[in-house]
C-alpha positions as CSV (number, residue, x, y, z in Angstrom):
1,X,-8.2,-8.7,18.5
2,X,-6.0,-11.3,19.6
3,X,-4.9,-11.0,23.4
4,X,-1.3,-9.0,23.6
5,X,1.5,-10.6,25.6
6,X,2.4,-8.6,28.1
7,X,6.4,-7.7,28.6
8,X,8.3,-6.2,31.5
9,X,9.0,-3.0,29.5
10,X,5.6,-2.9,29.1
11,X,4.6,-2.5,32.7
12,X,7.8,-0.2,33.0
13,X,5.9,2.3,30.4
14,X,3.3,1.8,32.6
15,X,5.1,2.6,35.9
16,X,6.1,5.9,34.1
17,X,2.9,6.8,33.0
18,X,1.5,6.5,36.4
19,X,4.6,9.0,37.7
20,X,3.3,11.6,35.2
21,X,0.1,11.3,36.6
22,X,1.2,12.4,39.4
23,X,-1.4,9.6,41.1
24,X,-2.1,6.1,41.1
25,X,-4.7,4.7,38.5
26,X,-4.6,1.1,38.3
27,X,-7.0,2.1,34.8
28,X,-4.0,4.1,33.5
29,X,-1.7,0.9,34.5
30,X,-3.8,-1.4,32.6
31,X,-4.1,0.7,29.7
32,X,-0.4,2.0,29.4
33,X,1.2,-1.5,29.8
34,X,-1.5,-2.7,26.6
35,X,-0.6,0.5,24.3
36,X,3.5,-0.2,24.8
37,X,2.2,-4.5,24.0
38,X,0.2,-3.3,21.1
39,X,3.3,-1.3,19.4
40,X,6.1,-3.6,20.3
41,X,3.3,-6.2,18.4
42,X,3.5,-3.7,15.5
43,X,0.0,-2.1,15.9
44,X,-0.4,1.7,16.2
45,X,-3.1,1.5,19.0
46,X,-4.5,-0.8,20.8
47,X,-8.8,-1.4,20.5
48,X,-8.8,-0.7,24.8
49,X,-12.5,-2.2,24.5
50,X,-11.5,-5.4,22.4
51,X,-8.7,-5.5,24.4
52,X,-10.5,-5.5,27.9
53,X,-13.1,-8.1,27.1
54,X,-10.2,-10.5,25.9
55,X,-7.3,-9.9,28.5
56,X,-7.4,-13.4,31.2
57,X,-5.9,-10.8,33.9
58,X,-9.0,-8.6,35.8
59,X,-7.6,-5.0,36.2
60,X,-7.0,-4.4,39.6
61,X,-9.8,-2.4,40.8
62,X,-11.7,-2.0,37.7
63,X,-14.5,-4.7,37.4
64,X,-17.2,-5.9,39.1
65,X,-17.9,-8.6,40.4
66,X,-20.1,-11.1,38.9
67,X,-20.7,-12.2,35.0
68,X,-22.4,-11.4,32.2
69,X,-22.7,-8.9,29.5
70,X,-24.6,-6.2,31.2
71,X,-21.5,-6.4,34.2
72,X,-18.9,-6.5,31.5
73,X,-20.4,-3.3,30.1
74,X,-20.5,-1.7,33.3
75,X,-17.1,-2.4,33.9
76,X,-15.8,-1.3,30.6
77,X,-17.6,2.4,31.1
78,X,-16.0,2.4,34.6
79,X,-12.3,1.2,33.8
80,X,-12.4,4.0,30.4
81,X,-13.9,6.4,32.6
82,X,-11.0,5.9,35.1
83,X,-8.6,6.2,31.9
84,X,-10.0,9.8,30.9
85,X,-9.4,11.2,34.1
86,X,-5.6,10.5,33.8
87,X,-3.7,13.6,33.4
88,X,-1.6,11.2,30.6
89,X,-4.4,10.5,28.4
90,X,-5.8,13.1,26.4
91,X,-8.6,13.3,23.2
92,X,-7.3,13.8,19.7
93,X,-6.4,17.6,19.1
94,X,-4.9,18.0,22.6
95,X,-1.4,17.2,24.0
96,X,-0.6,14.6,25.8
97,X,1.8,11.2,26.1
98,X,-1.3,9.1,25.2
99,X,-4.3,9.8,22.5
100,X,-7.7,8.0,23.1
101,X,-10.0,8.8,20.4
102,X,-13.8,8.0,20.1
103,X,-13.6,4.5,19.3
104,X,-11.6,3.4,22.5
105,X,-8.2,3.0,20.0
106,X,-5.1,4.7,22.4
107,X,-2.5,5.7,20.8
108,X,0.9,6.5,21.4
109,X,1.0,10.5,20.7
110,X,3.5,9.7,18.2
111,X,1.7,7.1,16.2
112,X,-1.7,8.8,16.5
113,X,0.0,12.1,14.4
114,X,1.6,9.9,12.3
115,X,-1.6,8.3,11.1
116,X,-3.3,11.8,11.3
117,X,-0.6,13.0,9.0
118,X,-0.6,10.3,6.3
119,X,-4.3,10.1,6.6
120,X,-4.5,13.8,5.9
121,X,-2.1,13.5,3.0
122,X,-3.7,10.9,1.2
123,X,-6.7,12.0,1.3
124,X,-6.4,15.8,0.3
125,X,-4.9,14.0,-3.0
126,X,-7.5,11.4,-3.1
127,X,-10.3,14.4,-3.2
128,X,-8.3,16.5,-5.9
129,X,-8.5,14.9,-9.2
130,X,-5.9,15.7,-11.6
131,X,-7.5,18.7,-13.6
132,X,-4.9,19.8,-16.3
133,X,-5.2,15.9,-18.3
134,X,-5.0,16.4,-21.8
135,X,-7.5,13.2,-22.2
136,X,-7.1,12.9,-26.1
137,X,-3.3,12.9,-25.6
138,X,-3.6,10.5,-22.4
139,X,-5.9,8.2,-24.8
140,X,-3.5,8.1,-27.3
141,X,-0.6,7.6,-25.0
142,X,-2.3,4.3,-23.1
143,X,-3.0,2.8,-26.9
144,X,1.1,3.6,-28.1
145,X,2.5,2.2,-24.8
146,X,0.3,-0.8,-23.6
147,X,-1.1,-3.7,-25.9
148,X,-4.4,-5.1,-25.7
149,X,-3.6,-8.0,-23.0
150,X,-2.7,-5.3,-20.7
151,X,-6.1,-4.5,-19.7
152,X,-5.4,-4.2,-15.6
153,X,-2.6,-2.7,-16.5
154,X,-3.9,-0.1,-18.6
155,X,-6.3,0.6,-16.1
156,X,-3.8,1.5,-13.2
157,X,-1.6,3.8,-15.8
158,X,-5.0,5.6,-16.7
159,X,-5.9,6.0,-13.1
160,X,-2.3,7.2,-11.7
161,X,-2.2,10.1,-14.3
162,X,-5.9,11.1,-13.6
163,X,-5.5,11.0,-10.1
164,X,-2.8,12.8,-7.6
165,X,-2.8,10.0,-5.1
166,X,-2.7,6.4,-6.8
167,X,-1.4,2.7,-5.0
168,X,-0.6,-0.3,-7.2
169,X,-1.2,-3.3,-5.8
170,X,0.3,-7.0,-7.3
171,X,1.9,-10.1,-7.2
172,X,5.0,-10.9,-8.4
173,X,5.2,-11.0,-12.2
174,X,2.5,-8.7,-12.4
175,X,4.1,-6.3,-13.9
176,X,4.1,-3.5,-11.4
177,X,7.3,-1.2,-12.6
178,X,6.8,-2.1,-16.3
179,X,3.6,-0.5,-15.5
180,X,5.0,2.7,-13.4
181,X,8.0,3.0,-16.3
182,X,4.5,3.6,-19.3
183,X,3.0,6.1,-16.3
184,X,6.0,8.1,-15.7
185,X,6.0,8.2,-19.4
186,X,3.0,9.2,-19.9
187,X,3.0,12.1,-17.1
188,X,6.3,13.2,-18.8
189,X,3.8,13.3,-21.9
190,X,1.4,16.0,-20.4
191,X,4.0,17.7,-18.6
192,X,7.4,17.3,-19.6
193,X,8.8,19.5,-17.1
194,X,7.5,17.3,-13.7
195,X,10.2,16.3,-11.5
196,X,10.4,12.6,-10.7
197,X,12.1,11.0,-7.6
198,X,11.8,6.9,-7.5
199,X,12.9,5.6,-3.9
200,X,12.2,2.2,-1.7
201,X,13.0,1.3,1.8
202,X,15.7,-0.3,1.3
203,X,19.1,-0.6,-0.6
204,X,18.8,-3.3,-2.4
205,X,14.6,-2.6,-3.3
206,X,16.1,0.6,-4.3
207,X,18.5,-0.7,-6.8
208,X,16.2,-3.6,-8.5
209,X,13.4,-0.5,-8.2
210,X,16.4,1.5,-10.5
211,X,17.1,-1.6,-12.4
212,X,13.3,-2.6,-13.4
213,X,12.7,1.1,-14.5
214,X,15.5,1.4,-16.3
215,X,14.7,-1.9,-18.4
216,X,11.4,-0.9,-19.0
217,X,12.4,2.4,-20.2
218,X,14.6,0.8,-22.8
219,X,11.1,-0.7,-24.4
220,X,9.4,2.9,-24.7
221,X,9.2,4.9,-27.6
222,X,12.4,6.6,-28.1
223,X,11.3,10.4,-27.9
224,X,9.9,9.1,-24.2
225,X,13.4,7.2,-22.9
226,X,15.8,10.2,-21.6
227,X,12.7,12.2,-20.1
228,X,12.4,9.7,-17.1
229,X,15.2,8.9,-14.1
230,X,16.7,5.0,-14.0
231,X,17.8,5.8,-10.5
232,X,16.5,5.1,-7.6
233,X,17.3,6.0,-3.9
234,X,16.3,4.5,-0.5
235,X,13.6,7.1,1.5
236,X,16.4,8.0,3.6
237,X,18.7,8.6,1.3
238,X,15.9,10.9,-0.4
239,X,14.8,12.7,2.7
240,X,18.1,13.4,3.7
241,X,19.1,12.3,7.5
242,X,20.7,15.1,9.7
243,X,24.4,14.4,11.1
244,X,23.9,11.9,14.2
245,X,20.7,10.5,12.5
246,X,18.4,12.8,14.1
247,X,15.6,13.9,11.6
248,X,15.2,14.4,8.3
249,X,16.7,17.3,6.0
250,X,13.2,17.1,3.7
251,X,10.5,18.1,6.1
252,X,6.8,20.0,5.6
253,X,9.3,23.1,6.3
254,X,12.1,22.2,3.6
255,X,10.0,20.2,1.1
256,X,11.4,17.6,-1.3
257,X,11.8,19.2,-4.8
258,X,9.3,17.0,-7.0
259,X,6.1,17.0,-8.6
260,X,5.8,13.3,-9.0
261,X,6.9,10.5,-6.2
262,X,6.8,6.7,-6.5
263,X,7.7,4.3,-3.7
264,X,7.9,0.7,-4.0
265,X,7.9,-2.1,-1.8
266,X,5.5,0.3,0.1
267,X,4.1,-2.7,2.3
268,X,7.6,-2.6,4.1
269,X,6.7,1.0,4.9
270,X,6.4,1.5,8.7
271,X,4.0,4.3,9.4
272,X,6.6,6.7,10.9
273,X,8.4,6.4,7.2
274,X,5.9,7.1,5.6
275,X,4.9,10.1,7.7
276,X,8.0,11.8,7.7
277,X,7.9,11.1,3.7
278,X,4.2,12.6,3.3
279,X,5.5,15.4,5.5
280,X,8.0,16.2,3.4
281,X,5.6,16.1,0.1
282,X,4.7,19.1,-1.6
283,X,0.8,19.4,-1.4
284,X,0.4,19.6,-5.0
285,X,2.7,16.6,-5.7
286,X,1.7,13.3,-6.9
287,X,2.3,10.4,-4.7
288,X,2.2,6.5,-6.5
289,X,2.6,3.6,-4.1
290,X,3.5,0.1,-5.6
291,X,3.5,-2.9,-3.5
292,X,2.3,-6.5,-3.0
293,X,-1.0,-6.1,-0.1
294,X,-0.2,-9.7,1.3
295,X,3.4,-9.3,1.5
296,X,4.7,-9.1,5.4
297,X,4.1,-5.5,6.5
298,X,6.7,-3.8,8.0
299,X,8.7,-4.6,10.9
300,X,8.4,-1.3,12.8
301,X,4.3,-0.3,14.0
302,X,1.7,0.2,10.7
303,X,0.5,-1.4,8.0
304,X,0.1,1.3,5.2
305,X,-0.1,-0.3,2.0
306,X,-2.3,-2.9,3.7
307,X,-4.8,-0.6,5.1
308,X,-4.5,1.5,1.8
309,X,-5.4,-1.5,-0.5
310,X,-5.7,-4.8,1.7
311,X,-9.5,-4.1,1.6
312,X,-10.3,-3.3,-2.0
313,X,-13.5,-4.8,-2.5
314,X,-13.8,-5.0,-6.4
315,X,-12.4,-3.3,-9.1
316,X,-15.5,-0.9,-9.3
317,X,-15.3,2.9,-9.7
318,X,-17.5,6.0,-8.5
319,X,-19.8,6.7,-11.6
320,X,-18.2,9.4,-12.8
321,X,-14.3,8.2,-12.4
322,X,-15.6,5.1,-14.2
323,X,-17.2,6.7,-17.2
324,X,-14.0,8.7,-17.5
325,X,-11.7,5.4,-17.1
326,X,-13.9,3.7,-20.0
327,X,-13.2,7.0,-22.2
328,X,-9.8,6.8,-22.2
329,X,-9.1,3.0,-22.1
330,X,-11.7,1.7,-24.2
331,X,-12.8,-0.7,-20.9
332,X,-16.1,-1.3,-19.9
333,X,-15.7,-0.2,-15.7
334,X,-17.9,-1.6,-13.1
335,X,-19.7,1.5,-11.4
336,X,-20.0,1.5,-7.1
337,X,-23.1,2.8,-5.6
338,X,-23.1,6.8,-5.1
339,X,-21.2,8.4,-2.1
340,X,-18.2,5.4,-2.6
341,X,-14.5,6.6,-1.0
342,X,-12.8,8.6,-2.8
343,X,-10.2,6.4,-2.4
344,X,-12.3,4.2,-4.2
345,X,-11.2,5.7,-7.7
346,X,-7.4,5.9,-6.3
347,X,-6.5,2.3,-6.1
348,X,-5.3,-0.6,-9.0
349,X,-4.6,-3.9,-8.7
350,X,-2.7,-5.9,-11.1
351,X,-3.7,-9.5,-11.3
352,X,-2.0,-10.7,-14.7
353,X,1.0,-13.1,-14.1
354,X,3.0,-12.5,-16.6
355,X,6.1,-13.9,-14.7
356,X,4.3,-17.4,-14.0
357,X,1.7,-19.5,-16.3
358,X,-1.8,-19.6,-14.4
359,X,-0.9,-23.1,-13.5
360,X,2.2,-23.0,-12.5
361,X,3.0,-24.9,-9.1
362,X,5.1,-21.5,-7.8
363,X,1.4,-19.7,-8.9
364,X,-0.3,-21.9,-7.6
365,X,1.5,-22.3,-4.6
366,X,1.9,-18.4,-3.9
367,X,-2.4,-18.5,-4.5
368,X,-3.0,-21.5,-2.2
369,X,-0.9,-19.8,0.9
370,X,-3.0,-16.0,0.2
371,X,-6.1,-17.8,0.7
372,X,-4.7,-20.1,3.3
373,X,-5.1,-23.5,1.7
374,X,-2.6,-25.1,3.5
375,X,-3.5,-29.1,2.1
376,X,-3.5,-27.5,-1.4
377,X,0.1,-25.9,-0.7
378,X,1.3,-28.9,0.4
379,X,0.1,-31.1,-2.4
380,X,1.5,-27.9,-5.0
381,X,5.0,-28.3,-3.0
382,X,5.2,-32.4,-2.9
383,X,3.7,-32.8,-6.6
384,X,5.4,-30.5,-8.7
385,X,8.3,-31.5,-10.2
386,X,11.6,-29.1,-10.8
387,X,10.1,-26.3,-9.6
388,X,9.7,-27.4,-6.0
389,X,10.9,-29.5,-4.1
390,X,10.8,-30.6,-0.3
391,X,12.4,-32.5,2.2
392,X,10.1,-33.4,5.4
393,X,12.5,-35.3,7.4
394,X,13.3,-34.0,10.3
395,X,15.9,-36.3,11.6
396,X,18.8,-33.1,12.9
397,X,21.7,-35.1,10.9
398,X,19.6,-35.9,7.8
399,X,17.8,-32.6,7.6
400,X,21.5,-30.5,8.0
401,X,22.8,-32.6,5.6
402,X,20.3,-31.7,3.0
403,X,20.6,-27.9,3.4
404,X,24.2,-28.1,3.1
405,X,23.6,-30.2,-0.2
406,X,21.1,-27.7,-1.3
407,X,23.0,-25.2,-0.2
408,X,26.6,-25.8,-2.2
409,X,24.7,-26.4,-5.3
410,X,22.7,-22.6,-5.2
411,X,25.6,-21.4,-4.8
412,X,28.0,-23.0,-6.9
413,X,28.2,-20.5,-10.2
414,X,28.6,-17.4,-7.2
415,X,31.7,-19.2,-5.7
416,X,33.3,-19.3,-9.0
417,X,32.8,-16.1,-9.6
418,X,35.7,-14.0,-11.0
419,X,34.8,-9.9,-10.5
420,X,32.8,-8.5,-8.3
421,X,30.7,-7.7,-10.6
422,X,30.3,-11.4,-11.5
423,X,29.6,-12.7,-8.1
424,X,27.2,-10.0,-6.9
425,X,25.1,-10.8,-10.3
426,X,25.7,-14.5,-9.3
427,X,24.3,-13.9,-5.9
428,X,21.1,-13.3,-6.5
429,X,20.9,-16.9,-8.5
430,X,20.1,-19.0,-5.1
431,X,19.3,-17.5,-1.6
432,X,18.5,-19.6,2.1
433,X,15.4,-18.3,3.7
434,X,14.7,-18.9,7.4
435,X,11.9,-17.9,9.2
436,X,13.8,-17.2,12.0
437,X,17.1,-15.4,13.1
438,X,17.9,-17.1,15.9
439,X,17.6,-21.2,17.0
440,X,19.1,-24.4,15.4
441,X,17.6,-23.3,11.8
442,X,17.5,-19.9,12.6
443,X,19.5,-18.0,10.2
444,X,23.1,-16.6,12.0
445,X,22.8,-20.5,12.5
446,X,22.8,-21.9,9.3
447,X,25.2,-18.7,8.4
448,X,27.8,-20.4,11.1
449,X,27.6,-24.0,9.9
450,X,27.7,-23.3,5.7
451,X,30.6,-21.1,6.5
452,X,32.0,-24.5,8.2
453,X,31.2,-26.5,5.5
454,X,33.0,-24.1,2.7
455,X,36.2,-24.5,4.9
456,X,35.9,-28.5,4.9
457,X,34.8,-28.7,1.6
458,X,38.0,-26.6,0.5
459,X,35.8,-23.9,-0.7
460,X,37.3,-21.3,1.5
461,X,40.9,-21.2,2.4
462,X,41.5,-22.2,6.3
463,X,42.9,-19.5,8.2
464,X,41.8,-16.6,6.1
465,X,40.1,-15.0,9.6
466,X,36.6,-13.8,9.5
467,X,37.2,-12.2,6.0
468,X,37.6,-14.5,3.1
469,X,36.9,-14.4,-0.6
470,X,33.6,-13.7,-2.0
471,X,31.9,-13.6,1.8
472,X,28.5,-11.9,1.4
473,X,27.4,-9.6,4.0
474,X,24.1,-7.8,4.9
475,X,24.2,-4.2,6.2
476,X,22.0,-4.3,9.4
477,X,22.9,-0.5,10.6
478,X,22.4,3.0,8.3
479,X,25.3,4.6,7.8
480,X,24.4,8.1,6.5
481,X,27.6,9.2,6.1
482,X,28.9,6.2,4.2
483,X,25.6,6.0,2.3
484,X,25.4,2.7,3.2
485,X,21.7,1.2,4.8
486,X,20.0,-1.3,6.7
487,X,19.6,-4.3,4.1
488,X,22.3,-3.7,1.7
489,X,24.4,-6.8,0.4
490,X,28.3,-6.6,-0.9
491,X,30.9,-9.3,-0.7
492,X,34.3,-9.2,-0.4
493,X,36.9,-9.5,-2.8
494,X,40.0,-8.0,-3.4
495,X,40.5,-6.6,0.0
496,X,37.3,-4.3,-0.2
497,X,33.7,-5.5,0.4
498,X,31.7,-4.5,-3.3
499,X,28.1,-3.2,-3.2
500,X,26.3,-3.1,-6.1
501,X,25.6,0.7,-7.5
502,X,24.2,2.7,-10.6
503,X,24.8,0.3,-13.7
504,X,26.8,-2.6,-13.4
505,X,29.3,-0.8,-11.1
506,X,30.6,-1.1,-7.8
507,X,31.0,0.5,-4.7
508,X,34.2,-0.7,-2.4
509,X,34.7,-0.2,1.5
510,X,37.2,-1.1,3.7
511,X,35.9,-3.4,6.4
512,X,36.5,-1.5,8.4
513,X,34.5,1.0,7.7
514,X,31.2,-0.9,7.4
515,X,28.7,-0.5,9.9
516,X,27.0,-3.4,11.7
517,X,26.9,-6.3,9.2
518,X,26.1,-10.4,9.4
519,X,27.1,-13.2,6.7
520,X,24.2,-13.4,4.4
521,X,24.0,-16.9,2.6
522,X,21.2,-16.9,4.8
523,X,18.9,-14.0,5.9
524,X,15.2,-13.9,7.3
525,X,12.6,-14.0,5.2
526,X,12.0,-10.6,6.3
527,X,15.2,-9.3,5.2
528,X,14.5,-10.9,2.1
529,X,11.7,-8.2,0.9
530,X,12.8,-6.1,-2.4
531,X,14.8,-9.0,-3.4
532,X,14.2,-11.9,-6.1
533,X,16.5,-14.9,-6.5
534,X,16.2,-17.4,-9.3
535,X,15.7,-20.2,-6.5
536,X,15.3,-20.5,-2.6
537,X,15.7,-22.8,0.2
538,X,13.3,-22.0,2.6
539,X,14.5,-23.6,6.0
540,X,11.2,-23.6,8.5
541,X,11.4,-24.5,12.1
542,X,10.7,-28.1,13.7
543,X,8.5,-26.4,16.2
544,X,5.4,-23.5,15.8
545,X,6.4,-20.5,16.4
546,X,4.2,-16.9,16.0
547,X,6.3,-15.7,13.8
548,X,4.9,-18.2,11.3
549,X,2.5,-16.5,9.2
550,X,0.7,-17.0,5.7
551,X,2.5,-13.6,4.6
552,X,5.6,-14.7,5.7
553,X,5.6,-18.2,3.4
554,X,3.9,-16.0,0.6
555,X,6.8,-13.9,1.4
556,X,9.2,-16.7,1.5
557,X,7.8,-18.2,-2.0
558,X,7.4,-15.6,-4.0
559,X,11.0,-14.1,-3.5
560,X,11.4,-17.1,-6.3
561,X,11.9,-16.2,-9.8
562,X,11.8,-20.4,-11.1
563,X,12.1,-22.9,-8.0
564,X,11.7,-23.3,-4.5
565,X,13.1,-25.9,-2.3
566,X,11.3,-26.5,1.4
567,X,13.3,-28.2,4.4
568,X,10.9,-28.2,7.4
569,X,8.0,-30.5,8.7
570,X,4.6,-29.7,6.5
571,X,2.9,-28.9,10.3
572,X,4.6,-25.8,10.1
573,X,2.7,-24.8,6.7
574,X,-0.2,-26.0,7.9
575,X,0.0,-23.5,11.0
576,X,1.3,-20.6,9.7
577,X,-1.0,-21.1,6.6
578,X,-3.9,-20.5,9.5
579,X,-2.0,-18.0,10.9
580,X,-2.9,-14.6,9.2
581,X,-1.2,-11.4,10.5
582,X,-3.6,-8.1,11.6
583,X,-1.9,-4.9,12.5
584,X,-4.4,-2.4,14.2
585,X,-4.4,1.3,13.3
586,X,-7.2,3.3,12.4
587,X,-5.8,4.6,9.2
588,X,-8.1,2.1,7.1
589,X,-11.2,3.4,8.5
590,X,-9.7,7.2,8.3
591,X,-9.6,6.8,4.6
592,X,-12.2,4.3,3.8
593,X,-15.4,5.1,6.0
594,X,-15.7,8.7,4.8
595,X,-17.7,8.9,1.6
């Protein structure tokens, strides 16, 4: 576990744990101050053994002197012996501020029944298989809707109807809701009366989650088209959020009315969202998670999707589940040793590009940075004609002068757009990525000087004030009431700012009535998740930075639907390329070490 930098609202929590002690314990300190580290890092607990062995700074008090495994032992058993006798700390199944279970993880109380809760949920479904499948009619089903290319494919539809509990894991291109569109279908097929909710995390994954479904449902069978929804609505939206933002409406108390569920972009799932979601599940519902395992995870504590699927050793089943699989597919299944997960049988992963030719550069470039090539992404990015393209310069005048170049040229068709409607489909032609907010290429930077450069270029008319034709803005604050969320995009026109709703329709607000908002020509490669743009600039720093991460380019790359242009200095790639991200929970082992 890599050290955790600690903050001075870190030590605060710490200074408050030690008042509700009611005594000093430089242990409790120590351990308090790592726990608030580990979450503002984005972990769930902190490993206080892995963590003690690597921290530079002795805990007052707690060790030893002297070296040595045999003393560092000692002092280990004497620093978590002084953490047990806090009155703060407590063992799972008991109340208190902290939980410290019985592999030295502590746990904010929070986060540790939050992982207890989605642990529990996933896998009571993961041990129930689907009993009532009418296999003959399933059979039939996977043969009318998928062809005989669509073997992974196949096999994740076959799996998500036999099971109660099944996550989808793939690329881009892969093919991930043309596949849920054929299960939803076929559920519909054994049960036409099941109730189907889509939702995603965001607005805008929301609406291309809508979008994709409602495609792909154009391509079924006719008799199958009106039976399954083409909307889709962000978690919150579907939970329902009190007035004031405080809870949710959906809860284990008030459960959500539906038999089946499907969430994508699930990797941008914090843990508390997806808590308060499995909370709010009835137990007999089905739950199907689709995501991309080596996307970024989420930007609040947890790692679901990645501790779900991000260790999926092959595609092999348990005996049985395999035998069935091969009946109703026709496939030959690879079968794991006995007493394998049940989670085992409950997870897919789609590894046909159908998007992307094997050897495409934007393929190969997304493969290179997954298994942290970083030479081979470099040659992909400086060898492959049309559909990338970099500048490595780093001279300030030169390299400005090249995003702006870039930059008017992506967005030419958007800025002479005539509707709304137009310009938001226009918007997602061309999209700057930068890998950070803030700095000289951070993105409210870039935001500031393109704006700039529109007004010299006679792009924008001087002296319009902050609002000007066709100025896109990102939504950085829920607005429950508004039905407006954290990652929405509109643009202004005609005196209203236009979001993008069900069909090709709009939704117009006043300005004033938006909620906390920034210029989006540029956004964060975070921000960018649940989106796709026909081509991106991706602006990196000139200088490392721990942000940089191989998710974060594989992010950053494969928000591209054709090209990718690259301003930076190729010692970033080669960093964050080495750089992979770990978030810490105990949710992986919870679900995967219990055979």
């Amino acid at each position: 576990m890599s050290s955790l930098q600690r903050q001075s609202i870190d030590e605060h929590f710490a200074s408050f744990c030690q008042r509700l002690n009611q005594a000093e314990n430089p242990a409790l300190f120590e351990a308090a101050a790592l726990v608030s580290a580990a979450a503002r890092a984005g972990h769930t607990c902190v490993n206080l053994k892995e963590a003690f062995e690597e921290s530079p700074n002795e805990p007052a008090g707690t060790r030893p002197r002297g070296k040595g495994v045999e003393n560092q032992s000692k002092a280990f058993d004497s620093f978590i012996k002084e953490v047990k006798k806090s009155l703060v700390v407590s063992s799972p199944g008991k109340d208190a501020p902290l939980i410290l279970d019985n592999k030295n993880r502590l746990y904010l109380h929070r986060f540790f029944t939050d992982e207890q809760d989605i642990a529990s949920a996933i896998g009571q479904r993961c041990q129930a298989p689907e009993e009532k499948t009418d296999l003959l009619l399933l059979q039939k089903g996977l043969h009318q809707l998928f062809d005989e290319n669509s073997t992974d494919q196949k096999l994740a539809a076959a799996t998500a109807v036999l099971r109660r509990f099944c996550a989808i894991s793939g690329g881009p291109g892969t093919g991930k809701t043309y596949t849920v569109a054929r299960i939803l279908a076929l559920i519909k097929d054994q049960t036409p009366t099941e109730r189907i909710a889509l939702c995603a995390p965001t607005g805008k994954a929301a609406a291309r989650l809508g979008q994709s479904v409602d495609e792909a449902i154009g391509l079924l069978p006719k008799p199958l088209e009106g039976l399954i929804p083409g909307q889709a609505s962000t978690i919150h939206r579907l939970l329902g959020v009190h007035t004031g933002g405080q809870g949710f409406v959906h809860n284990s108390q008030n459960p959500l009315p539906v038999d089946v569920l499907v969430v994508d972009e699930a990797s941008m799932v914090d843990s508390s969202l997806m808590a308060s979601l499995v909370r709010a599940l009835p137990k007999q519902a089905r739950l199907i998670l689709l995501g991309d395992r080596n996307q970024l995870s989420s930007v609040a504590p947890g790692s679901v999707l990645g501790d779900i699927a991000g260790s999926l050793p092959v595609d092999a089943k348990s005996p049985g589940f395999a035998d069935l699989l091969a009946r109703v597919t026709g496939q030959k299944i690879p079968k794991a040793p006995p007493g394998a997960p049940p989670i085992l049988d409950c997870v897919a992963t789609l590894t046909q590009n159908r998007r992307f030719k094997d050897n495409s550069p934007l393929a190969r470039l997304a493969t290179a940075l997954v298994n942290g090539r970083a030479d081979e992404a470099i040659s992909v990015l400086e060898g492959s004609g049309e559909e990338t393209e970099v500048f490595w310069n780093l001279d300030r005048h030169r390299l400005n002068a090249k995003i702006l170049k870039w930059s008017l040229a992506g967005y030419k068709d958007y800025l002479k757009s005539e509707t709304p409607q137009e310009a938001l489909a226009n918007l997602n032609k061309f999209r700057i990525l930068s890998a950070l907010r803030e700095g000289p290429l951070g993105s409210v930077r870039i935001n500031e000087q393109f704006e700039h450069s529109l007004v010299a270029e006679g792009l924008v008319r001087s002296g319009a004030g902050p609002w000007y034709r066709l100025k896109p803005v990102m939504v950085v604050q829920n607005d429950y009431q508004a039905g407006l969320f954290n990652g929405d995009i509109g643009l202004f026109a005609e005196n209203e700012v236009h979001f993008q709703s069900a069909g090709n329709r709009t939704t117009a607000f006043k300005p004033i009535m938006l909620p906390r908002f920034e210029t989006a020509f540029a956004m964060t490669v975070h921000k960018s998740q649940g989106s796709e743009f026909d081509c991106v600039l991706l602006v990196l720093p000139q200088q490392d930075s721990p942000v940089l991460s191989r998710e974060l380019l594989y992010t950053a790359v494969t928000r591209s639907r054709e090209r990718i242009l690259v301003c930076g200095d190729p010692k970033a790639i080669t960093a964050a390329a080495g750089r992979r991200t770990i978030r810490f929970s105990g949710l992986q082992e919870a679900l995967w070490d219990k055979g």
